[in-house]
Backbone bond lengths (Angstrom), bond angles and torsions (degrees), N, CA, C in turn:
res aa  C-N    CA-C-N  psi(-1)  N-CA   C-N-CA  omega(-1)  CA-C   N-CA-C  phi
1 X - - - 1.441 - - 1.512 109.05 -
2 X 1.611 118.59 158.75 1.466 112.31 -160.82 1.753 90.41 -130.68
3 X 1.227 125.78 138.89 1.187 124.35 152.97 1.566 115.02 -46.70
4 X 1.257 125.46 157.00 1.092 126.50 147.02 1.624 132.49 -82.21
5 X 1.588 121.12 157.29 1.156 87.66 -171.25 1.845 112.42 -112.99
6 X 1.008 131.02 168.94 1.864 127.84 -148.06 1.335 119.76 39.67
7 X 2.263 117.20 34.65 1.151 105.22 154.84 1.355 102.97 -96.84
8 X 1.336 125.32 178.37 1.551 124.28 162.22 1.751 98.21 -91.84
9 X 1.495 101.86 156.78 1.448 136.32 162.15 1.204 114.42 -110.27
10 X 1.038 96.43 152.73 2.017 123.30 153.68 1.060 100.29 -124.36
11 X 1.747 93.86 135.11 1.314 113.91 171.07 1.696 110.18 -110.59
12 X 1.295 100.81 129.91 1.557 102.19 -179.77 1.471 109.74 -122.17
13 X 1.867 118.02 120.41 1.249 106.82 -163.62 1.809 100.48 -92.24
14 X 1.595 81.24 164.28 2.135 93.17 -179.69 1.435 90.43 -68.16
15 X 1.407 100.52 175.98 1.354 118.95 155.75 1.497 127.29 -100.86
16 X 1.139 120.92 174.87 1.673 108.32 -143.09 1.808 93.96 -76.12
17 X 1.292 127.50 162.89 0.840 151.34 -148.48 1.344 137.53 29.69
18 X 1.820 106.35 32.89 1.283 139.04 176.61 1.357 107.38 -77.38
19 X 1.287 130.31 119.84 1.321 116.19 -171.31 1.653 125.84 -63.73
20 X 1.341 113.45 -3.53 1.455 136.94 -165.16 1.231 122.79 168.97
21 X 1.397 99.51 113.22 2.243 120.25 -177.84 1.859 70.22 -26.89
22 X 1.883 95.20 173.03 0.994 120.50 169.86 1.945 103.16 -134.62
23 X 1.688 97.84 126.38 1.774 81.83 -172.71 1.524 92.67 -110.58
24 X 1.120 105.77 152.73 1.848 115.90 168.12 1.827 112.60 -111.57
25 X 1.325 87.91 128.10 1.461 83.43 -173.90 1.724 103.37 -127.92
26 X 1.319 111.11 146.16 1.503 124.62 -154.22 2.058 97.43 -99.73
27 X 1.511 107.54 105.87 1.579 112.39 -166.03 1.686 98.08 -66.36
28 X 1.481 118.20 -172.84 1.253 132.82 -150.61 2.362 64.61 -99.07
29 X 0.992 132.23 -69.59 1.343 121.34 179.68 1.828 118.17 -41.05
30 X 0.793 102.16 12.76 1.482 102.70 -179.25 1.772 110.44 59.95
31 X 0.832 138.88 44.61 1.702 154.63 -142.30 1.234 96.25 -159.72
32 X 1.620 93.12 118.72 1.887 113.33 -170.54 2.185 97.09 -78.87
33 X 0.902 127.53 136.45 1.290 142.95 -169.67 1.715 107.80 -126.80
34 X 1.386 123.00 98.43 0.842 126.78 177.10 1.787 138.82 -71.21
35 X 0.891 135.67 112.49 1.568 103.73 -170.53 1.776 105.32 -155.46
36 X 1.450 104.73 159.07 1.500 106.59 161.63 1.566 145.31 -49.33
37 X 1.064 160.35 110.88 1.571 152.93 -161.14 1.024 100.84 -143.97
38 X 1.703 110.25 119.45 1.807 106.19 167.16 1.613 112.66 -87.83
39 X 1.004 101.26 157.17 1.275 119.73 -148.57 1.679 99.06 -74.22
40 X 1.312 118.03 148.11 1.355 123.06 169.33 1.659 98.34 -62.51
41 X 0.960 111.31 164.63 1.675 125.68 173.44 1.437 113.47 -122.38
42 X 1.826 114.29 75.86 1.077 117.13 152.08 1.690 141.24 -40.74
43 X 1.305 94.24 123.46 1.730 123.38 167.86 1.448 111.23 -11.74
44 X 1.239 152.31 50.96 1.586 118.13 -172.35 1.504 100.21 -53.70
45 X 1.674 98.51 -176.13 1.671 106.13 -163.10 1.611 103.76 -102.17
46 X 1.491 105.87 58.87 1.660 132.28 170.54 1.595 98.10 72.67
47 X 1.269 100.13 155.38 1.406 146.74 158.70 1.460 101.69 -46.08
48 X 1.537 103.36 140.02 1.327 111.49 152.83 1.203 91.63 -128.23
49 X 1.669 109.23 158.65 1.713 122.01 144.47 1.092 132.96 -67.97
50 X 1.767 129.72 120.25 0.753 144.38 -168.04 1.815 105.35 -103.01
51 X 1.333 103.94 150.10 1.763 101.08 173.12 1.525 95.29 -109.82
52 X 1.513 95.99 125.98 1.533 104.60 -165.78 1.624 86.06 -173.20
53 X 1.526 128.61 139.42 1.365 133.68 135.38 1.473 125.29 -64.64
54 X 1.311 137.23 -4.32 1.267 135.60 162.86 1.133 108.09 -109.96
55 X 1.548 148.41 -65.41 1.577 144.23 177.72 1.555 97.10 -69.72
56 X 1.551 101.06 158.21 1.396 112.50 160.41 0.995 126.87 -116.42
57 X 1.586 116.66 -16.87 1.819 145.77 169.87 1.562 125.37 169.94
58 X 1.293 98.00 163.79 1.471 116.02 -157.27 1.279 116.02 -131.62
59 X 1.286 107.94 140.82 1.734 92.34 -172.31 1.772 85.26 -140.17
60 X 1.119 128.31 154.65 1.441 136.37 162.52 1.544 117.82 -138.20
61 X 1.451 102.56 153.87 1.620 107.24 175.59 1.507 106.05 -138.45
62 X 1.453 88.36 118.92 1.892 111.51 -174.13 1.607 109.42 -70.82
63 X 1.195 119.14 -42.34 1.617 104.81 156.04 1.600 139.91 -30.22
64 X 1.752 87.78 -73.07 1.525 78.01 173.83 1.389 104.52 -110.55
65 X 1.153 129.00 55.36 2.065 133.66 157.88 1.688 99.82 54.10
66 X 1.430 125.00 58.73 1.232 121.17 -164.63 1.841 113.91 -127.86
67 X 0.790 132.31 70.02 1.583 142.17 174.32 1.560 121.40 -49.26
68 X 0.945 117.56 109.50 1.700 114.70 178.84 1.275 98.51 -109.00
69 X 1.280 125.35 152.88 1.399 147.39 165.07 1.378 145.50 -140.57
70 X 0.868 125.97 77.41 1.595 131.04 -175.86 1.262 106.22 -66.35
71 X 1.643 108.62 114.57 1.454 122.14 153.16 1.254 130.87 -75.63
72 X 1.285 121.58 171.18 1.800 118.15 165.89 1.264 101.62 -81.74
73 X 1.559 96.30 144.05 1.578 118.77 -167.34 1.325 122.96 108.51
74 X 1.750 97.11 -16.08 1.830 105.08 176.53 1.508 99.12 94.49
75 X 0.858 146.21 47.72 1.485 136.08 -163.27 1.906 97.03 -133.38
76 X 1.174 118.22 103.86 1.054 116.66 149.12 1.799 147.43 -120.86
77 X 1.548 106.08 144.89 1.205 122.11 -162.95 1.412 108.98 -123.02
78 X 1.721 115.54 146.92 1.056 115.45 175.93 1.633 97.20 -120.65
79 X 1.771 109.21 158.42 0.885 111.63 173.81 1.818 118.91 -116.01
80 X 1.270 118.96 162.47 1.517 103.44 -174.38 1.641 97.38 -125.37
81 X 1.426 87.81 146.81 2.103 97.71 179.46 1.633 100.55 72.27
82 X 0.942 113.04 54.37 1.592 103.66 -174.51 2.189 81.53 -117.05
83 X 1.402 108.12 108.88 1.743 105.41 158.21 1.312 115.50 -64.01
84 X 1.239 91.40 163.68 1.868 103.89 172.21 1.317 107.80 -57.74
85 X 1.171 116.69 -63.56 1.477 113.48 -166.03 1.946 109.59 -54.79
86 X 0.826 144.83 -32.79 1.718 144.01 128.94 1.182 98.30 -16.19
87 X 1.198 114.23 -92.01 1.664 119.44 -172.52 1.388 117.94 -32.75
88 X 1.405 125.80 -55.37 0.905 129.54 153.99 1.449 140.35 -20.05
89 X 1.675 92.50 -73.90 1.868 104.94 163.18 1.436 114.99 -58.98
90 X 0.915 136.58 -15.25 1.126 148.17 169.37 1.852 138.31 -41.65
91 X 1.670 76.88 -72.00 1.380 125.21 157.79 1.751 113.98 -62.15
92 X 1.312 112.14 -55.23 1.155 125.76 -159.59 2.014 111.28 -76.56
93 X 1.303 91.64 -21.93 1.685 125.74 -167.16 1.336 97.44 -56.21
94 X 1.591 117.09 137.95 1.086 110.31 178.52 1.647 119.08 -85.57
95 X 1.690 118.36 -4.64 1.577 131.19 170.48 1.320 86.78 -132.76
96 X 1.701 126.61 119.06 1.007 133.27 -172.43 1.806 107.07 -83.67
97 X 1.433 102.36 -21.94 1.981 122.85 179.96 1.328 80.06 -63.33
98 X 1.567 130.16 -87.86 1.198 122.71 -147.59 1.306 123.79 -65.69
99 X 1.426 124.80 -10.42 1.942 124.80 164.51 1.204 97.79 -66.30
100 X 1.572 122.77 -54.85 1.278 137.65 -173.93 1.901 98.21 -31.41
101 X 1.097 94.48 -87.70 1.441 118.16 170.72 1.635 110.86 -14.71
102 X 1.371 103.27 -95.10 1.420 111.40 171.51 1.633 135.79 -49.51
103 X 1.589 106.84 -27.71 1.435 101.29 178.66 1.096 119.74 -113.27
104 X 1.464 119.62 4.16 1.919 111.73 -151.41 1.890 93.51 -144.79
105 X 1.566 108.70 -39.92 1.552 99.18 -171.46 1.538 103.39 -73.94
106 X 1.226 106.42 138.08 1.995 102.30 174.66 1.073 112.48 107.30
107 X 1.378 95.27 -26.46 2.184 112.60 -154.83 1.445 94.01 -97.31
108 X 1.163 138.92 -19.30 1.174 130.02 -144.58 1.740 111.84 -143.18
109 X 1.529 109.24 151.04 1.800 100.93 172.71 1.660 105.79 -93.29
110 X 1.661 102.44 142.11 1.591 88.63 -169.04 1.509 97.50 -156.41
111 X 1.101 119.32 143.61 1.828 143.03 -171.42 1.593 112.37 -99.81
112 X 1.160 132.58 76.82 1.548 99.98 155.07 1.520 126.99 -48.77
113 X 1.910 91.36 123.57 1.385 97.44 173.68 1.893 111.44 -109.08
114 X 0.969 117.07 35.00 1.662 127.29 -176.17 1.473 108.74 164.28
């Protein structure tokens, strides 16, 4: 199904481990049209460097529950529904691979954006 274009939408996001928000968009018939949309891949508020042999840095945004991560190799991914306190342990972790590992990969919906 295709949006139309100069109707308005609502966007209504999934909940976390939804494989993809779900948006509803209102047809030129007035007939709700359901469909899939991957998600834009919001900005967190930058990267830091992390000392880690697998990550290189991490950036998160506590607003909207949003985790970015750059691995070695250049590979970046964002994560969605990720809380602070995650973020936190994360950060705080004394092998940032293995929180990674154990608390966040699997756990989470997530986009490579690079």
């Amino acid at each position: 199904m295709r949006l139309n274009a100069g109707v308005p939408h609502d966007i209504i996001f999934g909940k976390p481990g939804a494989p993809f928000p779900v948006a509803v968009g209102h047809g030129a018939a007035r007939r709700l049209s359901l469909f899939l949309l991957r998600p834009a891949a919001p900005a967190p508020r930058g990267r830091v460097p992390v000392r880690s042999s697998n990550l290189v840095s991490v950036g998160h945004d506590p607003d909207r529950q949003v985790l970015e991560i750059e691995f070695r190799g250049g590979r970046v991914y964002v994560y969605y529904g990720v809380p602070v306190p995650v973020h936190a342990g994360l950060m705080g972790a004394r092998s940032h691979g293995r929180y990674f590992h154990a608390r966040i990969r699997g756990r989470y919906r997530y986009q490579r954006v690079s």
